[in-house]
N, C-alpha and C positions, 0 to 999 in steps of 0.2 A: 463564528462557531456557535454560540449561542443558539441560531436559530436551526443549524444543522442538530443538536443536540436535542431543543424540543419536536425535531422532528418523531421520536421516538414517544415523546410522551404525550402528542397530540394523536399517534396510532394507539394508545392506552398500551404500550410495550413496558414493560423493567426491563431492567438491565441489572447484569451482577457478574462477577469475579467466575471464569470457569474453574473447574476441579477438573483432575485423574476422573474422576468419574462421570464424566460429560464425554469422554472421549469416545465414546458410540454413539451418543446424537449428533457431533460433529461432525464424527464422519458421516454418515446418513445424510445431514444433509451438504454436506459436500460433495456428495454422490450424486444428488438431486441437483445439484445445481451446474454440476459438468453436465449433466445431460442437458439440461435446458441454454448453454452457452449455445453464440452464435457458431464459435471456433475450437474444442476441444482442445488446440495447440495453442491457445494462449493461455491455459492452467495448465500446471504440474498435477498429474495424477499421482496423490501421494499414497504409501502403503498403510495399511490398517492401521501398524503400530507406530504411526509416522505421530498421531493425533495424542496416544498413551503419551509418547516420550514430551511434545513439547508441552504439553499440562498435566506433565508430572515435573520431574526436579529441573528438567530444560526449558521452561518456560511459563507461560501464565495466558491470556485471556478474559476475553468479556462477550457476553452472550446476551442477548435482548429473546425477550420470553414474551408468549402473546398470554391473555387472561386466562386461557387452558393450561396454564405450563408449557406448553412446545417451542423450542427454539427453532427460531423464524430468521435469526442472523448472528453471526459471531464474527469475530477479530481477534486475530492470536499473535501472541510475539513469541519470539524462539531467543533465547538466553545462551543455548551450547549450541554454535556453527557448527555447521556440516564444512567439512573439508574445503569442497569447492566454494562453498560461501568466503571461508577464510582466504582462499587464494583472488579472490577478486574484491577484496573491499578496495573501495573509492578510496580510500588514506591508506597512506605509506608509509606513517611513522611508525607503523608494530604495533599501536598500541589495540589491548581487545580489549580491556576492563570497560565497561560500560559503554558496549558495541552490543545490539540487539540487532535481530528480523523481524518486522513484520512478515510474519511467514504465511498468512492466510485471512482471507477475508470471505464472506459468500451470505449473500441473501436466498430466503427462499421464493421461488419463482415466483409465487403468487403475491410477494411483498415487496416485486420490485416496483421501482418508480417511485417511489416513499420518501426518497432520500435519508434511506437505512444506513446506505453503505459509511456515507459521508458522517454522520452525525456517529454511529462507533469507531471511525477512522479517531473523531474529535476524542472519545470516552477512553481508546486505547493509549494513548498519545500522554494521555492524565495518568491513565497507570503508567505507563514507563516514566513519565519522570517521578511518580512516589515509588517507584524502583530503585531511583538514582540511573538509571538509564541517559546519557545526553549523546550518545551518536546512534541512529538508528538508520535502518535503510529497507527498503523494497522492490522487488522488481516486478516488474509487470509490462504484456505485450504493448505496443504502439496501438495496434488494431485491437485492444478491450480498453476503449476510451474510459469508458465508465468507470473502470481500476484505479488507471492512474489521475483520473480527473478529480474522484476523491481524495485522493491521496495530497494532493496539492491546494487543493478546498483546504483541508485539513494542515496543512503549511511544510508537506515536503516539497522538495525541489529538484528535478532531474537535474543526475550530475553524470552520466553515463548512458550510452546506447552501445551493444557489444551483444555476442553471442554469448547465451549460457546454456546449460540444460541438454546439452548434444544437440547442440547447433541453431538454438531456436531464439531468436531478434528478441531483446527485451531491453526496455528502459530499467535505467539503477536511481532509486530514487531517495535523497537522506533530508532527515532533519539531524542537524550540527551547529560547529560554534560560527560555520561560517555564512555570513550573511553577505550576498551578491551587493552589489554598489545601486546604489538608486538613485542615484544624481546625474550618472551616464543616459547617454542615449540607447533603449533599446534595441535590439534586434530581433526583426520576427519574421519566423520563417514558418510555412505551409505544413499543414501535421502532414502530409503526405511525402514532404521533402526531406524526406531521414538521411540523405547525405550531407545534405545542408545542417542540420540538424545537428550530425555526430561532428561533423569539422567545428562548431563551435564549440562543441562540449569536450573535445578533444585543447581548446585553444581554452579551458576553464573556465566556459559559462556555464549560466546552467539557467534551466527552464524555471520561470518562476509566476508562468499567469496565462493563460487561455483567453483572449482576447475574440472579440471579433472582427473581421477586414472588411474595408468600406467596400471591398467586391463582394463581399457574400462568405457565407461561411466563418471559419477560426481556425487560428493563427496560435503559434507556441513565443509565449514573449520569454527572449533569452536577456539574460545580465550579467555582467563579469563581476569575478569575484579577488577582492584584494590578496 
């Protein structure tokens, strides 16, 4: 984490707490950076006032700033669930008091490859828990590696693949109280192999490391969780 973090401070970036009043830079470049996706359908195209609500009283934020002032990347948590969020959390005990979303993340185009995303996935992570935050979750498509690849850099864990969003394949991914078993033998299966993939995560593993396979390429390391 550490060195995902100084990533930010070796592009000479700040970083700070967003306000209600960021909420049209974010969107801006949020806009920018759907366009610049490989796949339009692995983002939610959110509404104008989608960015007001959750960096006003629904939520909070953190924004890396280049030496001009312009935001160049942000990360936002969403505190009041939308609906469908609520009807699909990963835990089934009811409970929602200290249940957030990371609800968005986005570099801008000219500042990918930096390892932006990863190192404010680290800085978001810090604000929620001086939130008191301790169950959080995110989803993001299989095919926007780069999404979820932070996201698990940063120490969440796929605990879910399912449809959401009217009909569109997305991993569910939380940091919780639950820590997979590490003394078992893993299982890993092919990022292309998403049946294989959800039968585990259905039988309650969950993805917890990106490995590479002595054939070439990378592999999803799954582990069961007590």
């Amino acid at each position: 984490m550490t060195s995902a973090v100084s990533a930010l401070q070796a592009e000479g970036l700040t970083t700070r707490r967003l306000e209600a009043g960021d909420a049209a830079i974010v969107l801006a470049l949020h806009r920018r950076a759907l366009q610049a996706i490989a796949d339009p359908q692995w983002v939610r195209p959110e509404e104008p006032g989608f960015f007001s609500q959750v960096l006003g009283p629904e939520g909070s934020g953190i924004g890396a700033f280049d030496s001009e002032g312009n935001l160049v990347a942000y990360a936002l948590i969403q505190t009041e669930l939308e609906a469908d969020d609520l009807a699909n959390l990963v835990w089934d005990d009811g409970r929602t008091e200290g249940v957030a979303k990371l609800c968005g993340s986005a570099v801008a185009p000219e500042w990918r490859g930096r390892n932006l995303q990863q190192a404010l996935s680290v800085e978001r992570l810090q604000l929620a828990d001086s939130l008191g935050l301790d169950r959080l979750f995110a989803t993001a498509a299989p095919g926007n590696a780069a999404s979820w690849i932070s996201l698990i850099h940063a120490g969440l864990q796929i605990a879910r693949l399912g449809h959401r969003y009217g009909g569109r394949l997305r991993y569910t991914l939380v940091r919780d109280e639950i820590h997979p078993l590490d003394e078992t033998i893993p299982e890993l299966r092919d990022l292309q192999d998403l049946e294989g993939q959800r039968e585990l995560l259905a039988d309650g593993w969950r993805g917890v490391l990106l490995v590479d396979s002595d054939a070439g390429g990378r592999r999803l390391e799954f582990r069961p969780c007590p």
